[in-house]
N, C-alpha and C positions, 0 to 999 in steps of 0.2 A: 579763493580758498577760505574756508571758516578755521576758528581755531584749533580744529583735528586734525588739518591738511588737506580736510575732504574738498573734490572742486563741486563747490554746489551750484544746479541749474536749475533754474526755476522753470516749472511747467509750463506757464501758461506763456512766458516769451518760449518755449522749444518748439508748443504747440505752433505757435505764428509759424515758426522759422521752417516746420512740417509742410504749413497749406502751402508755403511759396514753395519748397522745394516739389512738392507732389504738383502743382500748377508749373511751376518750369521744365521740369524733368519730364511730363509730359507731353507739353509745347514743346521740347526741345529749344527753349530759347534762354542758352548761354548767359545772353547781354543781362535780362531780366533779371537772372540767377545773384546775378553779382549785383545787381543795383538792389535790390529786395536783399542783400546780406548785408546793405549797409545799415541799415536799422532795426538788423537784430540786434538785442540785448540781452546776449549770450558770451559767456569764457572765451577770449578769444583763441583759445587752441581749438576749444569744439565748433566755432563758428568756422576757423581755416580748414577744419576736416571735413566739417558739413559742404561745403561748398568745390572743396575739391574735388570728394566723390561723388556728388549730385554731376559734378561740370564731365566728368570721366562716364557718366551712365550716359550723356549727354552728347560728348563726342564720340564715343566707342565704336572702333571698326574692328573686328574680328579678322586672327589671322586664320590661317588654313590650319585645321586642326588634324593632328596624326597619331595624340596619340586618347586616351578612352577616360571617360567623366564618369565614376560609380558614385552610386549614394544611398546609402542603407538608412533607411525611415521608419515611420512608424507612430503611434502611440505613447506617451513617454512610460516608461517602465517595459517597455518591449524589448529591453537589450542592446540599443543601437551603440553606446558609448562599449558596453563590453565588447561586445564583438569585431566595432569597428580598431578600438584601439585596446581594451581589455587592461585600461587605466589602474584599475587595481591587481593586475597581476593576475588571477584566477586561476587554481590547477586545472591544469584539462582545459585550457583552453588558449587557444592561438590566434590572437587580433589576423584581419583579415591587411589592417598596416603590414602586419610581417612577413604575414601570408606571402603576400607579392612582393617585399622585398627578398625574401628566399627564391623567389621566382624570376628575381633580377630584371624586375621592374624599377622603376625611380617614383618612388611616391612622395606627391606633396601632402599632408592631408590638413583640412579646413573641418573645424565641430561649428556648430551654426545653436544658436549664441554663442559666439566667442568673447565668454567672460570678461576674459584676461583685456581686451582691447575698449578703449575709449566707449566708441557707439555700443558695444557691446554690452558693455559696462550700463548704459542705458536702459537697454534691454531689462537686466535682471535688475535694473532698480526701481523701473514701471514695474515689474512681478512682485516685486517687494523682498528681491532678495537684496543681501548683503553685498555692498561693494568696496573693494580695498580703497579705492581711489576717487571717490565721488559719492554724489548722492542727489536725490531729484524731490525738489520741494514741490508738492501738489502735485496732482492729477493729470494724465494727458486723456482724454477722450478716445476710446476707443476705434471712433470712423477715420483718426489720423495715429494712433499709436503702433498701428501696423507697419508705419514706414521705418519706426527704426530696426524692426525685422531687417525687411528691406535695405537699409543703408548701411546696415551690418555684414551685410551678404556682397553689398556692392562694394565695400572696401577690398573685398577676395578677386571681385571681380577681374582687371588686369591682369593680375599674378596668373590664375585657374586658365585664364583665356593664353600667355606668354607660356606656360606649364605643359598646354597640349600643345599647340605649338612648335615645342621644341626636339620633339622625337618621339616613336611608335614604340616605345617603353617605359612611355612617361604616362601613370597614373595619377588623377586628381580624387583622392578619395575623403568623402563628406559627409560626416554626418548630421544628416537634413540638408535641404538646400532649397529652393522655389516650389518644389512639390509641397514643402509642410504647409505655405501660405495660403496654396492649392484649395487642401482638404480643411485647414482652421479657422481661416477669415470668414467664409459665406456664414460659418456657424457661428461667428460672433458680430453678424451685422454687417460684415465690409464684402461690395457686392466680389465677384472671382472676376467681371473684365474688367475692376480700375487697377487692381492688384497686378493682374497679369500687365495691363499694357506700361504700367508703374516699371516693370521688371521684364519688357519688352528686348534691353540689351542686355540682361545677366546670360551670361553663359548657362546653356542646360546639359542636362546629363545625358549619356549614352545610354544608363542604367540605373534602375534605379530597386533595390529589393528590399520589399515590406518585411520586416517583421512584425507579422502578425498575432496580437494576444485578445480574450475576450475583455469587455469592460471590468466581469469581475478578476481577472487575472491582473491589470493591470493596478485596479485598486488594491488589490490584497498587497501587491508588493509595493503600494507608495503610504503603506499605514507606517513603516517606519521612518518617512521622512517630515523631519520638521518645518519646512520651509515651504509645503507646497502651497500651488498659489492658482489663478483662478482658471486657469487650462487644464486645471486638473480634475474638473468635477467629473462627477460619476456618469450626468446626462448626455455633456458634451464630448466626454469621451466617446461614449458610443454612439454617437452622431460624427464622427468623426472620424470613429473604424469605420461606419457605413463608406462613407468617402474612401477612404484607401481603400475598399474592398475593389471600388470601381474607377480606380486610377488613372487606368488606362484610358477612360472614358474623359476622365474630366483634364489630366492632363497630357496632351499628347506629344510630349517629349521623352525619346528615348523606350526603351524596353522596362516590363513593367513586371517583377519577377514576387513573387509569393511564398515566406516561408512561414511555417507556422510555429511559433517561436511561445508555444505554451508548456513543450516537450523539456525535459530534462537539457541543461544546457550543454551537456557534451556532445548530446545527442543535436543541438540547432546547431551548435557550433559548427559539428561536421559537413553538414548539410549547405552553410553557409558556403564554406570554403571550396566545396565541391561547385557549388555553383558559378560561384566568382570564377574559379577553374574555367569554369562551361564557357563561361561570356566572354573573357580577354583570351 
């Protein structure tokens, strides 16, 4: 802790503590995981979480699943936080969260950075956003910074897996999940099979629906925000719809559903809802 509270890590030991866990977690070798975790130089709370969910990707067996994994994606500025959970309230419009609990479903629901959590917390401080409870000195390199995507996603992992699991009315609803890594990473250097076998045990979805906007649509509604950061450029973007356009193709888990999400949002909204409808 420094003298603001904040827990600071330092890059270039996170990096190290990155190549062993993407080298273990791969291998699948347990033993290695934990002997390569004793000479990280790292917080020891972030080092006991790095290692226990690297070790959980690692032994993961999968129970029999009953009940259905949704995951509404996309572009950022496409809607997925409104619509999923509609976090600001919006007239006219009904998170598809409620959607299905009016429907008397049992929904868990998982946002992918999850800010609020440790790794997650990671995340948005590689992005260079602002985090209540940490902060990350120096640089992580790109060809390993993808994992804490990844190990953010694999903290949900358990739960999402115990959640379906439990009964044919249990919703796990996500916004983003292993698709975004899908269609983001090839475009920023990290090849799509080290990623994918990286995340080999994450549980996948049954569904998954794009909202789709064009590059300019997306820009036009991230000029009010202050904080955007390098996922957000105008090229990448649209190197990156091309990808969700053909989803289906690159990743083939679950149903791959298409809304066009440039339209007036009472008007997507409805659309959404009817779909969700369609599919559970």
């Amino acid at each position: 802790m420094d003298r603001s509270g904040l827990l600071t890590v330092e890059a270039v030991a996170l990096q190290s503590a990155l190549i062993d866990i993407e080298r273990c977690v791969t291998h699948g070798d347990i033993r290695e995981l934990k002997s390569s975790a004793s000479s990280w130089v790292l917080p020891q709370l972030l080092s006991e979480q790095l290692v226990a969910i690297s070790s959980s990707l690692i032994e993961f067996k999968p129970h029999h699943r009953l009940g259905k994994f949704l995951v509404l994606s996309g572009v950022d500025k496409s809607g997925k936080e409104t619509h999923c959970f509609n976090q600001n309230s919006l007239p006219g419009v009904t998170s598809v969260f409620e959607h299905l609990r009016s429907k008397g479903f049992s929904v868990y629901p998982v946002r992918q950075p999850a800010y609020d959590t440790l790794l997650g917390g990671l995340v948005g401080a590689h992005l260079g956003r602002r985090a209540a409870t940490l902060k990350l000195s120096g640089h992580i390199e790109s060809k390993y910074a993808w994992l804490l995507w990844s190990l953010d996603r694999a903290q949900f992992n358990p739960k999402v897996d115990s959640w379906l699991a439990s009964g044919p009315k249990n919703v796990v609803l996500a916004k983003r999940w292993t698709e975004s890594h899908a269609v983001y990473q090839p475009e920023v250097g990290v090849e799509h099979e080290r990623v994918m076998k990286f995340e080999t045990n994450i549980v996948k979805q049954d569904f998954t629906i794009v909202l789709d906007v064009s590059p300019a649509t997306a820009l036009r509604r991230l000029k009010a925000r202050m904080d955007r950061d390098d996922y957000e450029r105008a090229s990448l973007i649209e190197r990156v719809r091309g990808r969700y356009l053909r989803l289906s193709a690159i990743y083939p888990f679950g149903d791959v559903c298409l809304v066009d999400a440039s339209r007036p949002l009472g008007e997507v909204n409805r659309d959404v809802l009817a779909l969700v409808d369609e599919l559970l």
